[in-house]
C-alpha positions in Angstrom: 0.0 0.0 0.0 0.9 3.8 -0.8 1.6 6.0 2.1 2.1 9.9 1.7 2.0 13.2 2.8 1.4 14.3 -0.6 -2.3 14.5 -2.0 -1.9 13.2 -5.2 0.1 9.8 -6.8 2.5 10.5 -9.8 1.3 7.9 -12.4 -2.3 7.3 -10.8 -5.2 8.6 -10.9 -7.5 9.2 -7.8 -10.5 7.6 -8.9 -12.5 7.5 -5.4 -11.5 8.7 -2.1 -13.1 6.3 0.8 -12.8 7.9 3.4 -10.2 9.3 6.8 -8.6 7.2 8.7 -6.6 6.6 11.1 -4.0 5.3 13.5 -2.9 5.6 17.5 -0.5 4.4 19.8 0.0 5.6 23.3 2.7 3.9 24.9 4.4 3.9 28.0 7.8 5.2 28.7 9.5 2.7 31.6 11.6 3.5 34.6 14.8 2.1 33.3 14.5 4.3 29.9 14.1 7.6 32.1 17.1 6.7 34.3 18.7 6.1 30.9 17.4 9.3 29.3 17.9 11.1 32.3 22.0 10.2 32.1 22.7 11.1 28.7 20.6 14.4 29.6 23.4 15.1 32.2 26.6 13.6 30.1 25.5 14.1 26.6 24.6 11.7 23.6 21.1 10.3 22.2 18.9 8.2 24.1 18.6 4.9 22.4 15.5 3.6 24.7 13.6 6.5 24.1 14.5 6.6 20.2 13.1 2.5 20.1 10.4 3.3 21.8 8.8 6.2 19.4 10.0 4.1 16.3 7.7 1.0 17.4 5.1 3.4 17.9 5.3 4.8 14.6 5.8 2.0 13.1 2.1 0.3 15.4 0.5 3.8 14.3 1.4 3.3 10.5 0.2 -0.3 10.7 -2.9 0.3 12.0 -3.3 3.4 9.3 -2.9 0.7 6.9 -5.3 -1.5 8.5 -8.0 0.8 8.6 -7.2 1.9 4.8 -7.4 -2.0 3.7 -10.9 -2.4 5.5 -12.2 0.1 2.9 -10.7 -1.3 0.4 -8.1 1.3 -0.6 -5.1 1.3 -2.6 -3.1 4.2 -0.9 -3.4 6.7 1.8 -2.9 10.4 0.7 -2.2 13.3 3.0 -0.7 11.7 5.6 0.1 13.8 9.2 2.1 12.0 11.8 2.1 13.5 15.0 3.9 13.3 18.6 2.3 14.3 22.0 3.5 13.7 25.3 0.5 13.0 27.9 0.6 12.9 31.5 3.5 13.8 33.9 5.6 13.0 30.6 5.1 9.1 31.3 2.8 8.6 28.0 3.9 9.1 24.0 1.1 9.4 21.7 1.8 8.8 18.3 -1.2 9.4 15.2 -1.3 9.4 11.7 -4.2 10.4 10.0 -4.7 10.3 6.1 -7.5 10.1 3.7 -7.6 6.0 2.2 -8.2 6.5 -1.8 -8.9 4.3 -5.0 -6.3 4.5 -7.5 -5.9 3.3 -11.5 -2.6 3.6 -13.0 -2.6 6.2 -15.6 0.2 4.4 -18.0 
């Protein structure tokens, strides 16, 4: 399937467009990763725990944008957003993509 942010598909042609949808994660940031994140805040360097965690929720956002696109029968997802929010005391990462799940036909 065809994810973008753009709103159109060099090569295709739009021919329905079936409607939003969606994908969200909110996932929980553990003790071990703060103490982590919380070092390399004082010495430097990136924190590999926190960067895993928001790449597996990205990647369980974009799968179930892709989900919810295949359920309507799409061929693609056009205008794709991905956003970040932190919830809570800071504990909580909320990941969402939203797009709008089209029809396509190949124009060649």
């Amino acid at each position: 399937m065809i994810i973008t942010t753009t709103n159109s598909i060099e090569g295709f042609t739009i021919d329905r467009y079936l409607g939003l949808v969606t994908g969200e994660v909110i996932a929980g940031v553990n003790l071990v990763k703060d103490i982590g994140a919380g070092l390399r805040n004082l010495f430097g360097g990136r924190s590999q725990g926190y960067e895993e965690e928001l790449l597996t929720a990205r990647e369980s956002a974009q799968r179930e944008l892709v989900e919810s696109a295949q359920r309507l029968g799409a061929d693609a997802v056009v205008g794709v957003d991905l956003d970040y929010e932190v919830l809570g005391q800071g504990d909580m990462l909320m990941v969402s993509m939203t797009g709008t799940a089209v029809a396509l036909s190949y124009r060649g």
